[in-house]
N, C-alpha and C positions, 0 to 999 in steps of 0.2 A: 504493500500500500504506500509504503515511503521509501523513494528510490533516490540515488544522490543527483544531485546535479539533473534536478528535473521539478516539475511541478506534481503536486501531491494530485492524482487522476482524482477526479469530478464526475468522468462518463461512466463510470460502476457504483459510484460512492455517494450517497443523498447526506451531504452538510446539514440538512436541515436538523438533523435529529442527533441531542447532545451524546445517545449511545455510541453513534460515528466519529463522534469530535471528540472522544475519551479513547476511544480505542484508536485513534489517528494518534493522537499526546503519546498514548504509551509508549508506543511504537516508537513514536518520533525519539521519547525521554532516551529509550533505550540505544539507539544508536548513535545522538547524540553523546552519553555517556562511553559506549565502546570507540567511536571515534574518535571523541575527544582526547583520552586516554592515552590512545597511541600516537596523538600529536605529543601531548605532556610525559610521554616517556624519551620521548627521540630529544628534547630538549632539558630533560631532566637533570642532567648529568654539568649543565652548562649554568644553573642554577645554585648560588654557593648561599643567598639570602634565605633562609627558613622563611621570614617576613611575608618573601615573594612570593610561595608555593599555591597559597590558598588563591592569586591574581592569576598565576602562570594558568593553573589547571581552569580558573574560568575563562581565560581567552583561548586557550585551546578549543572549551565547550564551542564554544561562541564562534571561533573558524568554523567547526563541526557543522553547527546548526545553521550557519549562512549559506552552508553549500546546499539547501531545499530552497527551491521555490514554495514561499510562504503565504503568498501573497490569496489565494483563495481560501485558506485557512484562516486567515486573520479576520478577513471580512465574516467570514460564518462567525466567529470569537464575538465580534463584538457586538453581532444580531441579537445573540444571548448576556451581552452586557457584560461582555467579561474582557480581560486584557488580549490586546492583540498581538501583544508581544512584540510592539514597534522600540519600546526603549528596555531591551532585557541584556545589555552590555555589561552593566556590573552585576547579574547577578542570573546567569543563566539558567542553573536548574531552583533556585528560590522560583525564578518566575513561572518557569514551567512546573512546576510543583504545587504553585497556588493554584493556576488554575486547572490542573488536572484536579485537585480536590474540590474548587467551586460545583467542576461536571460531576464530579462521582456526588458530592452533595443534589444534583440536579437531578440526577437518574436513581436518586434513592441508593447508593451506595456509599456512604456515609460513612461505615464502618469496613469499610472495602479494605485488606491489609496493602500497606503501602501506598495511600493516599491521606497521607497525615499533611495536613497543611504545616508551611513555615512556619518560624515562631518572624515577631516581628526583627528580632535582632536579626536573624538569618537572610532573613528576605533584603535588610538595609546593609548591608555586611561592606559590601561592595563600593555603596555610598559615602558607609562609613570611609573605609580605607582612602577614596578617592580624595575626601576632604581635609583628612588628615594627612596626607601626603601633600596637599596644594598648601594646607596648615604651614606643614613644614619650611619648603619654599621659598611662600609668601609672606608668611605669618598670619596672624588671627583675620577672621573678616571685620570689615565696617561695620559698625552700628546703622549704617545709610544708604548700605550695596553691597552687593555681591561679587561686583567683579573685582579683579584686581587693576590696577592701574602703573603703566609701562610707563618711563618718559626717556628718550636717548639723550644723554647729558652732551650739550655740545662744550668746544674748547672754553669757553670763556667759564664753564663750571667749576675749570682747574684754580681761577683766580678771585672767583664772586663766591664767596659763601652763601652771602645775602641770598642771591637767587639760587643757589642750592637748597637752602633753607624753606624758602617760599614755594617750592617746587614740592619738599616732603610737607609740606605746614598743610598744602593745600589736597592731600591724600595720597601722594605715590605710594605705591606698595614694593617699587621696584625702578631701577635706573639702569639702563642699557649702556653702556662704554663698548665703542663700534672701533676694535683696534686698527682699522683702515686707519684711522686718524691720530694724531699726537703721538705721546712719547711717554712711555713707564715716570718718570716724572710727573708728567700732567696727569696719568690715569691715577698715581700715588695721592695726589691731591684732591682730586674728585673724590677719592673714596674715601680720603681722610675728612673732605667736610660732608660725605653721604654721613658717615660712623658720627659725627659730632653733631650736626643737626639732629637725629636719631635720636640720640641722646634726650640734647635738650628739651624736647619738644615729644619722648617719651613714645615716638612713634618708629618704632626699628625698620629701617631700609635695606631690603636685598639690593646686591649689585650684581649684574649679568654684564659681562665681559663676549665680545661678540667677537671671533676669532677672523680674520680677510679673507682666510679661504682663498682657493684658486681664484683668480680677476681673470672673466672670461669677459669681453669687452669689446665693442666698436672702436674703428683707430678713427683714422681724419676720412670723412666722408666728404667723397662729390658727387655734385647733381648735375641733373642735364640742368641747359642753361635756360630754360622754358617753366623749372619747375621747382618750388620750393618746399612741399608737401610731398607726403609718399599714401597714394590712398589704392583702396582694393582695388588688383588687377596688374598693378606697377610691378615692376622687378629692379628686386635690390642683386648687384655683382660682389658677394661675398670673398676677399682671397685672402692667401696665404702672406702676404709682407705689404708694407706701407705704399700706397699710393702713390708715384711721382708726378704721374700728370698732373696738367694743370687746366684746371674746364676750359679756364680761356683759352689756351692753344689748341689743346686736342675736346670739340666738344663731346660729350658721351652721351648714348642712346639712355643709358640706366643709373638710378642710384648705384653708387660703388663705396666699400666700404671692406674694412680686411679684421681680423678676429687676432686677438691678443696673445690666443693659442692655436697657431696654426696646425700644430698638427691632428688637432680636433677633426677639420676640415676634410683627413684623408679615411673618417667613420660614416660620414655622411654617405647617403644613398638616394637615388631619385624617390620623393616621397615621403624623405625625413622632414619632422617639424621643425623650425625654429623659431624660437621666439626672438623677438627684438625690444629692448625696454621697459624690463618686467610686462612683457605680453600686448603691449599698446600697439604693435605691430606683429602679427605672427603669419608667418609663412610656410613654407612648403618647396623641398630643392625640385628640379624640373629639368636639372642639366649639372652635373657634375665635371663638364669637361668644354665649361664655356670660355672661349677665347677672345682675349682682350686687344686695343690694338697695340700693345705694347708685347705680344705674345706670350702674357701671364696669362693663366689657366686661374680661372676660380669657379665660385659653386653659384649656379642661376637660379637665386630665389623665386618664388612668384608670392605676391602679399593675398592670404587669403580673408585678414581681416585688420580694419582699421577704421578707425572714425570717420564720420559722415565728413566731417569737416578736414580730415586729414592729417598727418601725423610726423611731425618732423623727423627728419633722422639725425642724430645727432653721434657725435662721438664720444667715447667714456661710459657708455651705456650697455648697461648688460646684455648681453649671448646666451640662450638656455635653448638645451637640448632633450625635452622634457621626456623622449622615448629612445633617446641612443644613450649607453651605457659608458660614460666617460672612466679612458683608463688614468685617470689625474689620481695621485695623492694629494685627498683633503686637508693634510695638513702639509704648508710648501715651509718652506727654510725660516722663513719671516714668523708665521706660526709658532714655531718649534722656539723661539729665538723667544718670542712673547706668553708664552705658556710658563718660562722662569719665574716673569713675575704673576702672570693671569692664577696660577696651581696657588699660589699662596697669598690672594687677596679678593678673588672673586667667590663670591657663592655660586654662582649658574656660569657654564661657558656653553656660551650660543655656538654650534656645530654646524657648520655649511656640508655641502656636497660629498652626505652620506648618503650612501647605495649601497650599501653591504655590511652583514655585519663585523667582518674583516674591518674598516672602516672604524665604529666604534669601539672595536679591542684595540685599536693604533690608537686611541688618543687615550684610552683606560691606561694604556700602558705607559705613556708618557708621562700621564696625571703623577702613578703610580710612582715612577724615577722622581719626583720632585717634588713628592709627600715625603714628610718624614713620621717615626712610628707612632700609634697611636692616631696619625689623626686623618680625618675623612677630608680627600680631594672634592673639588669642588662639585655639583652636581649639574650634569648633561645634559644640556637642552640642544635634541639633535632636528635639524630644520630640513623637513619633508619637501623636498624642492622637484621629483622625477615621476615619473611614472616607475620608472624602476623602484626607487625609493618605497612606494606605496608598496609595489609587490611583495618586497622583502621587508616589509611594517612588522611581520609576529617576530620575525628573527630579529631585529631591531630592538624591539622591546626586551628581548629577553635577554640576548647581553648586555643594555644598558640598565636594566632596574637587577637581572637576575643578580650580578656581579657585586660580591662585596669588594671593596676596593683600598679600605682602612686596611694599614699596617699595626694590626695589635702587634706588641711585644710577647 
């Protein structure tokens, strides 16, 4: 009745009747739980946190139970006023447990063995943990809101208290230092008046240190000389080294424009995506082997999308490759250089251009060289930027919460 990677059949099966929609649940519970299983075993072993266990084995559930098509299921659920199981992330078998017992109470099975409903700690377990881990982080919530509240502290924060002050006074819960910019000096000062306004003002500030990451990037861009915008249908000339032409001498048919890492360029394939400007322009190559009249070779975009109005192209501007698997290490020299001081001042370091979780043990392990014993490296905040990324989201998770990373004595 419940097959993987399919929709729960309809053309045998009458939803109307809660006897069908109990013995659907059980079914489902049970496979569920054997599936889930053998995901939370294959990862079991990579899991050093006790803490973690009781999280690990519900997103295993929770992969498990997303591979059914649910969706005719959920509707029959909520005909009879029960949950549809649209938000059962933290707490997969609590939720399918309630309501298999709602139905067995419906069909007079009440006392049915193994249809004991949650208790309520069981059922919020999930919730709990989620809040108390953001607790951690973040610290307590507002009396006024729920969310938390991010501010990137620009350079002048190294040298104005005042407006670092007024910055927490007025609710940050959190301050971003983006190490694209300044110098271990000015982030030493930031933090030092993050830690002192905290203080005074009795309101404690996380600092999240935001690592450069690979700079995939536009260099000097030319336009034909007709057009000053890039809008759907145009083609941008993507290549591998700096532009010399000059529009005025040599005019050109298309935006032109070369990547800060060319040998990215030699991954692409007719058909790949590329985004241009955090996605203000996103494209599609068309021609891998377009010829310039300077007889450089680059990659022939076509713009699949951009504002009605149109979209400058500009240089310095980010490059993403949101479905080609970039061979870069996430963390470049510069990185490595800044993690000396980032490991023993920051509480969150922001993680660019993780795809793997080879990826998160490279930076576990660097944290790890420049802790010393006793005490916990700062805490990963790894930034979901690929399609790839997404794919490999469980394995992600598991080496960065599973892993205890303190060097007790």
């Amino acid at each position: 009745m419940v097959t993987a990677n399919s929709e729960i059949s309809l053309e045998s099966v009458d939803l109307k009747h809660p006897q069908t929609l109990l013995s659907i649940l059980q079914s489902l519970r049970q496979q569920v739980i054997h599936e889930g299983e053998i995901t939370f075993n294959q990862w079991r072993e990579k899991i050093q946190r006790p803490e973690f266990v009781l999280s690990a084995r519900n997103l295993a559930q929770y992969l498990a139970l997303r591979r059914y098509d649910l969706r005719s299921l959920q509707a029959a659920l909520i005909h009879w006023g029960l949950s549809s199981l649209g938000r059962i992330e933290a707490g997969v078998m609590p939720n399918l447990d309630a309501v298999i017992a709602s139905l067995a109470v419906i069909c007079g099975l009440e006392s049915t063995e193994n249809q004991t409903r949650p208790t309520i700690e069981a059922f919020f377990e999930g919730n709990r943990l989620l809040q108390k881990h953001t607790e951690e982080l973040f610290g307590g919530n507002s009396p006024h809101r729920r969310v938390k509240i991010m501010v990137t502290l620009p350079t002048q924060a190294a040298t104005d208290y005042e407006l670092v002050r007024e910055i927490i006074r007025r609710g940050t819960n959190c301050v971003r230092i983006n190490c694209a910019h300044d110098t271990p000096a000015e982030w030493k000062s930031m933090i030092d008046h993050v830690r002192r306004a905290g203080t005074e003002l009795n309101a404690p500030c996380q600092v999240m240190m935001d690592l450069s990451g690979p700079k995939i990037r536009t260099g000097t861009v030319i336009r034909p000389p007709d057009k000053k915008r890039v809008f759907r249908g145009d083609h941008i000339v993507l290549t591998r080294c700096e532009l010399l032409s000059d529009v005025g001498e040599i005019p050109v048919e298309n935006f032109q424009t070369f990547c800060t890492i060319p040998e990215i360029l030699d991954l692409l394939t007719v058909g790949t995506t590329v985004y241009i400007d955090d996605g203000k322009i996103r494209t599609r190559v068309i021609n891998t082997q377009h010829q310039l009249s300077d007889g450089q070779l680059g990659i022939l975009l076509e713009v699949t999308h951009a504002s009605p109005k149109g979209v400058k192209l500009q240089a310095e501007k980010g490059l993403n490759f949101p479905h080609t698997v970039l061979p870069l290490n996430p963390l470049t020299t510069k990185d490595l250089s800044d993690l000396d001081f980032v490991a023993l001042h920051a509480d969150m370091i922001g993680y660019s251009f993780v795809q793997r979780a080879a990826d998160m043990e490279l930076l576990q392990r660097e944290l790890k060289q420049r802790t010393s014993q006793g005490v916990n490296p700062p805490a990963i905040v790894a930034k979901i930027e690929t399609a790839i990324a997404v794919s490999n989201l469980p394995e992600l998770i598991i080496h960065a919460a599973g892993k205890h990373l303190s060097q007790k004595p």
